[in-house]
C-alpha positions as CSV (number, residue, x, y, z in Angstrom):
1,X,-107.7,-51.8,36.7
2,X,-108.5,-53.3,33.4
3,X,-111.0,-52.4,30.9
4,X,-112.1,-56.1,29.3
5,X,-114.4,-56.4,26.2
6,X,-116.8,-59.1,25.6
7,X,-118.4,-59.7,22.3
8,X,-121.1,-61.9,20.9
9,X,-123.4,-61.8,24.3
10,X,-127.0,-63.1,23.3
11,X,-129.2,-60.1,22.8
12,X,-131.6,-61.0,26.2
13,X,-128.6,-61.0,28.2
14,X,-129.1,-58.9,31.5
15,X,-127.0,-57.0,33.5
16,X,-127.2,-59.4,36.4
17,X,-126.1,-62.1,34.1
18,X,-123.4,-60.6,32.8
19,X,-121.7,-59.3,35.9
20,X,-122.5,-63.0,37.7
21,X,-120.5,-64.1,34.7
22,X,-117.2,-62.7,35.4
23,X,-117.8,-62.4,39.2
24,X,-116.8,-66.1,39.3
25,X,-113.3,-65.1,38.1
26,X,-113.4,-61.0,40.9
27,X,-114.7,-58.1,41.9
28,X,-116.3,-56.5,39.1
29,X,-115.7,-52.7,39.6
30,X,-118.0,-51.4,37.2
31,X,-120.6,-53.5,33.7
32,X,-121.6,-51.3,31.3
33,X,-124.0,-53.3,28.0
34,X,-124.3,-51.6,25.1
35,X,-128.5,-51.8,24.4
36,X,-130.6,-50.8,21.5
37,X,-132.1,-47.2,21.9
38,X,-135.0,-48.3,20.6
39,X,-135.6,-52.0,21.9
40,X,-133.4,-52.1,25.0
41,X,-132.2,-55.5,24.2
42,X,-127.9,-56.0,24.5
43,X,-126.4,-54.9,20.9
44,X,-124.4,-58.0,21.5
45,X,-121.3,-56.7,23.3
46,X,-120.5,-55.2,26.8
47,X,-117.7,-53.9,29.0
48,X,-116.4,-54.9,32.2
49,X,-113.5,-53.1,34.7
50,X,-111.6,-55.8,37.1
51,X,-108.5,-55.9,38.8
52,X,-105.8,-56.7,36.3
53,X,-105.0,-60.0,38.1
54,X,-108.9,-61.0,38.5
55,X,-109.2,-59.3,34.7
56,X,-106.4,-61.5,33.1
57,X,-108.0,-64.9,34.7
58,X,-111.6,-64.2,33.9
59,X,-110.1,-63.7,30.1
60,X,-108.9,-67.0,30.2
61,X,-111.5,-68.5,31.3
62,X,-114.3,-67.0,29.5
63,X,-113.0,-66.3,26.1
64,X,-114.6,-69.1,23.7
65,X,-116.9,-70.1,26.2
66,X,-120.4,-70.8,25.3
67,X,-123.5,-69.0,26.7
68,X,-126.8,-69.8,24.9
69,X,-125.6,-71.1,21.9
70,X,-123.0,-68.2,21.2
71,X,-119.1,-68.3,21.9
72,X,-118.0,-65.4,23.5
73,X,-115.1,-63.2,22.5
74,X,-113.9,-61.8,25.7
75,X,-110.2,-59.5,25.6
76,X,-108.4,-56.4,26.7
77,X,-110.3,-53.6,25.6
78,X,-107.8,-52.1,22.9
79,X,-108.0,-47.9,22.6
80,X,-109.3,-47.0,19.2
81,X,-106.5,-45.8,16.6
82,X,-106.9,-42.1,14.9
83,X,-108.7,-42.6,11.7
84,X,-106.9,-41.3,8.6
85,X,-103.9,-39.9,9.7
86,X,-103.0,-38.8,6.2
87,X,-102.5,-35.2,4.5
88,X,-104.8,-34.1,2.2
89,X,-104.4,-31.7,-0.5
């Protein structure tokens, strides 16, 4: 199971849109947009879990692809790093 990120959605992107999207490429497991707290409109970038296989074509395929107006950035999700990491005195 892969984790994929997709960035630069159009903020009136639904859910239904989004997982139709990548369903063209496999079973979408689980969606999950990030929305405004306030306005409930996409923040402009969303998670999906896929089969690695299904996960590494829909990658391909998607990634620079246009949808209203915006190119899409669509990759492995990448864990975050520690921050800082230094001593401090």
């Amino acid at each position: 199971m892969l984790r994929i990120y997709a960035g630069n959605l159009p903020s009136d992107v639904t859910e239904q849109e989004f997982t139709q999207l990548f369903a063209e490429h496999g079973r979408v497991r689980s969606i999950e947009l990030a929305r405004d707290i306030f306005t409930g409109r996409c923040r402009g970038f969303g998670f999906v879990e896929m089969e690695g296989h299904e996960a590494r074509a829909a990658i391909g395929a998607l990634n620079g692809r246009t949808l209203r107006g915006n190119s899409l950035r669509v990759s492995e999700e990448r864990p975050r790093g520690k921050k800082g990491g230094g001593r401090r005195r």
